[in-house]
MARKOL-281738 format. One record per residue: z, y, x of N, C-alpha, C in turn. Coordinates in steps of 0.02 Angstrom, whole numbers, padded with zeros to 5 digits, always signed. Each point is the difference from the previous one (the first is absolute). Layout:
MARKOL-281738
ZYXZYXZYX...
//
This chain:
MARKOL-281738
+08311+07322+09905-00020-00005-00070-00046+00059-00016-00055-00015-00040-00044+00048-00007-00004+00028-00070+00008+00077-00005+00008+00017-00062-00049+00035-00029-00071+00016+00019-00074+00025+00002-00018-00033-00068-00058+00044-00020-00018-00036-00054-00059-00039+00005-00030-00042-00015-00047-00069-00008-00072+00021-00002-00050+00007+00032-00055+00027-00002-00045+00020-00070+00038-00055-00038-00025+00007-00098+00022+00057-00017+00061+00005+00031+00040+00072-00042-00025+00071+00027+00009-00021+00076-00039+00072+00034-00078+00021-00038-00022-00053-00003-00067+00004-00037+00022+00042-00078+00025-00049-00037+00020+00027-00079+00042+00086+00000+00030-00002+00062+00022+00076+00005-00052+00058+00016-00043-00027+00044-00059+00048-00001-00035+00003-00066-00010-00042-00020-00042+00000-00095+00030+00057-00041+00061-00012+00008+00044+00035-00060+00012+00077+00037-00014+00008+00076+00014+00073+00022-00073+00039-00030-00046-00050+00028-00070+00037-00019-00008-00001-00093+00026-00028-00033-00012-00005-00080+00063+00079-00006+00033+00000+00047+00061+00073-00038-00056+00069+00023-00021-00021+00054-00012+00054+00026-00088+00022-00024-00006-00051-00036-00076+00028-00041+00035+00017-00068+00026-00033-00036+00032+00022-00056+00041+00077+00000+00055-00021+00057+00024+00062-00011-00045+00089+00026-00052+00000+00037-00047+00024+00002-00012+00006-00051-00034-00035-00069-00049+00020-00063+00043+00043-00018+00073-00050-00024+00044+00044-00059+00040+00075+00038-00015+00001+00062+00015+00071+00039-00048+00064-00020-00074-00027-00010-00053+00038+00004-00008+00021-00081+00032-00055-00045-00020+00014-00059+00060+00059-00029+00058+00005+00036+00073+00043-00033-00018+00049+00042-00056+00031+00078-00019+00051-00010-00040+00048-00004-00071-00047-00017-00055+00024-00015+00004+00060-00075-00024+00035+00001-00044+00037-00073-00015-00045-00068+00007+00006-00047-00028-00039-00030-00022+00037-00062-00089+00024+00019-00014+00053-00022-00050-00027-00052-00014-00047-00024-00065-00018-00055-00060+00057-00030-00049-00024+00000-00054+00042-00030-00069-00025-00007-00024+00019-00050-00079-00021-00048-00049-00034+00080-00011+00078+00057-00031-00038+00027+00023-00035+00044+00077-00001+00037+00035-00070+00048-00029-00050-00034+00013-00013-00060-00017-00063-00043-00060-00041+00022-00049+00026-00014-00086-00005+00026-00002-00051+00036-00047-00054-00010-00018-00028+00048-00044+00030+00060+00003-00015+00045-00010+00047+00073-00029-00074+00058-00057+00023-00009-00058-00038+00067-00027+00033+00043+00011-00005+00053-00067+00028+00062+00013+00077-00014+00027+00038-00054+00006+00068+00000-00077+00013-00068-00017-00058-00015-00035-00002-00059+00012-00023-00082-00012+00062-00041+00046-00044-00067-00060-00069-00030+00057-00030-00010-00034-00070-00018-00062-00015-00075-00043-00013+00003-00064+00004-00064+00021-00098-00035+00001+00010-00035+00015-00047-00047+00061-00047+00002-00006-00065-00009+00048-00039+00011+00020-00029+00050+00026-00043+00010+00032-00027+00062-00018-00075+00005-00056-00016-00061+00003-00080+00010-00076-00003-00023-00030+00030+00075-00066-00008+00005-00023-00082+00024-00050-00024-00004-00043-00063+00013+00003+00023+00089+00022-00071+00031-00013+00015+00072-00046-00063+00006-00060+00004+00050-00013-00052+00012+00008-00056+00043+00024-00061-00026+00036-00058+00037+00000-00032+00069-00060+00038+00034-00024-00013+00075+00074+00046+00021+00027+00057-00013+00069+00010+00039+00031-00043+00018+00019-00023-00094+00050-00041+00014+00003-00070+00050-00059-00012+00003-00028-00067+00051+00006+00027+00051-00015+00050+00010+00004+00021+00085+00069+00012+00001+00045+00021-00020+00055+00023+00011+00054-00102-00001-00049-00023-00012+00040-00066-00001-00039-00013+00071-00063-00021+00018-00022-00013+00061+00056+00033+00073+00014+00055-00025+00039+00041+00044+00073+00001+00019+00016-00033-00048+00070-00040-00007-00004-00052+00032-00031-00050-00001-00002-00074+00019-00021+00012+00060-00028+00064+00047-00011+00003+00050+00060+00030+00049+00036+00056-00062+00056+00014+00043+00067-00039+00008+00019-00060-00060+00043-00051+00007-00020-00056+00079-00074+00033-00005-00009-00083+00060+00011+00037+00059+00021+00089-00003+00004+00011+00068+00082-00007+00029+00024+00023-00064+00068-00003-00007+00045-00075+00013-00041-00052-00007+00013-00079-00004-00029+00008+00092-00039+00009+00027-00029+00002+00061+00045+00027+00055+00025+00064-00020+00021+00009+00057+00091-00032+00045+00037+00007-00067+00050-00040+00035-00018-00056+00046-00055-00046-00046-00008-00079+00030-00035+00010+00077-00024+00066+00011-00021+00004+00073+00038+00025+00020+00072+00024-00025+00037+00026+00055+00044-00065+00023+00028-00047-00030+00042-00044-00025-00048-00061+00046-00084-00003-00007-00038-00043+00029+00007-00032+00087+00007+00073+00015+00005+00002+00077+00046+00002+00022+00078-00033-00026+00056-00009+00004-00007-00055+00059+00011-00003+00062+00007-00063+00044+00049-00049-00021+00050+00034-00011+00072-00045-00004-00015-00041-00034-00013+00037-00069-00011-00035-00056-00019-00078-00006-00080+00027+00051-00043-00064+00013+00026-00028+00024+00055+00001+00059+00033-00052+00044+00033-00044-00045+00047+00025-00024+00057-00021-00064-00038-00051-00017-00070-00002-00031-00007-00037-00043-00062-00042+00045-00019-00015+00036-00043-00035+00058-00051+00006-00030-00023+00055-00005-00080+00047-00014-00011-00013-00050+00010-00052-00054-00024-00010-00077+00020+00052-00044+00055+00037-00006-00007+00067-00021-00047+00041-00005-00041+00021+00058-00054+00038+00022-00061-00022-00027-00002-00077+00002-00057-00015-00012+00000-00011-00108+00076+00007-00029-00004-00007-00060-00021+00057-00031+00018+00050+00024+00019+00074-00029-00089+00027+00024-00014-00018+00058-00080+00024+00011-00058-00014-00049+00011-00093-00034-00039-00022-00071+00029+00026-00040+00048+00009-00019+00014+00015-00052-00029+00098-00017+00003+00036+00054-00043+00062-00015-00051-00017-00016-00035-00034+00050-00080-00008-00019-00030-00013-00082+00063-00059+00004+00014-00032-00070-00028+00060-00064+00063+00053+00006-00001+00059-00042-00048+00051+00015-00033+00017+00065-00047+00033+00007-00066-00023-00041-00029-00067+00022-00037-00047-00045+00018+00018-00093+00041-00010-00020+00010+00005-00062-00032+00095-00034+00031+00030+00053-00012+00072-00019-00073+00031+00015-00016-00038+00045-00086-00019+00025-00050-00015-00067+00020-00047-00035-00027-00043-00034+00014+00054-00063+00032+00029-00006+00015+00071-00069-00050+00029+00022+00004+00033+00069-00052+00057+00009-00070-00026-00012-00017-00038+00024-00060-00046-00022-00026+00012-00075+00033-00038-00034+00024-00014-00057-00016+00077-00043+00031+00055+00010-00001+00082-00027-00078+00047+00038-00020-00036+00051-00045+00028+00018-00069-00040-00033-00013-00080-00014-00046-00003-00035+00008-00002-00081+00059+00010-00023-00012+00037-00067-00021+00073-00003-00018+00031+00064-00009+00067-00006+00044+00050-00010+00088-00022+00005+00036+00055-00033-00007+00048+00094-00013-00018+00028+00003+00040+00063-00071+00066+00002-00057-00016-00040-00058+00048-00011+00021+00049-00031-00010+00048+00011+00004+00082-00040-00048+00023-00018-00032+00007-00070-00073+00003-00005+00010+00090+00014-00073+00037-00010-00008+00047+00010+00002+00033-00052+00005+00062-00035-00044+00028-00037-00060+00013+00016-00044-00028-00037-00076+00023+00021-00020+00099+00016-00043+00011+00017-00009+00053+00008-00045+00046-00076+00016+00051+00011-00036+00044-00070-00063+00050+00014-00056+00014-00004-00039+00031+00003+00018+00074-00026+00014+00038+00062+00008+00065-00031-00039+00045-00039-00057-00016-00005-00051+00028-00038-00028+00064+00037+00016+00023+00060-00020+00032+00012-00063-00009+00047-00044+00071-00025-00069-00009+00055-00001+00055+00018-00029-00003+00061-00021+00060+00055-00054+00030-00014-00016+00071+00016-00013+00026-00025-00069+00028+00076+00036-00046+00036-00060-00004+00056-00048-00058-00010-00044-00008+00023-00066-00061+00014+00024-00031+00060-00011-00072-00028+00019-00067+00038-00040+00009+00075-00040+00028-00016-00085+00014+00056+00047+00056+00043+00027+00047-00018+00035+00037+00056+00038-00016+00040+00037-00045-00021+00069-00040+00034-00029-00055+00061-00042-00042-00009-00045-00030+00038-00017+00013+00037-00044+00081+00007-00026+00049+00042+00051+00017+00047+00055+00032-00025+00057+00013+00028+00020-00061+00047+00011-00043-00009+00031-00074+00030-00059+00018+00044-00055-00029-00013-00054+00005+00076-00006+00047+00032-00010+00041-00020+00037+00052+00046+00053-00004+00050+00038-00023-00020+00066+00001+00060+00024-00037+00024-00052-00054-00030+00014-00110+00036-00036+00011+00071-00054+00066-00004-00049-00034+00046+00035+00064+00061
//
């Protein structure tokens, strides 16, 4: 007779060891830390630079597009790699007289195609271009003649 506990529970006992042992950690750190308050602790604190205005500046929305392009690229890697580990399962294929292999192979393509067809899709709306800032004329002029510099160059081409 077996008196072990059920793989759910071993599981649910690890949850609840790691939930004591982060908890009881905080409320350990908080009964014996300092708890010293002051004008400048308070401060907001960046980079070791104090912060100039508000906090709810205009960003412009090409981030946020890229930061979505970049997502949908790292979900498809994350979706990718099990199915190639899981792909080249022999057994698997045996089990099921190769139609497994051959379902699970369209069916990536399937979703690769789909995520294909986004990138497509984000690259001729242009959210993939980063324009430049143009350049600024420093205003500055030399204080040498264009005719010297020339001279100079032939000089030392030849």
């Amino acid at each position: 007779m077996e008196t072990g506990l059920s793989p759910f529970a071993e599981v649910l006992l690890f949850i609840l060891a790691a939930a004591l042992f982060v908890f009881g950690g905080l409320i350990t750190a908080r009964l014996i830390r300092p708890h010293r308050p002051g004008e400048q602790k308070l401060e907001s604190y960046e980079s070791g630079e104090q912060p100039l205005g508000d906090a709810w500046g205009q960003v412009n929305i090409r981030f946020y597009l890229l930061g979505l392009i970049f997502l949908l690229f790292e979900v498809e890697i994350i979706f990718l790699f099990p199915w190639a580990v899981v792909f080249g399962d022999e057994e698997l294929i045996r089990e099921t007289g190769g139609a497994w292999g051959w379902l699970t192979f369209t069916e990536m393509f399937i979703f690769l195609g789909i995520l294909f067809l986004g990138l497509l899709y984000a690259w001729s709306k242009g959210y993939l271009d980063w324009p430049m800032p143009g350049r600024k004329k420093s205003g500055f002029s030399s204080p040498v003649p264009r005719s010297m510099y020339e001279a100079i160059n032939k000089k030392y081409d030849s």
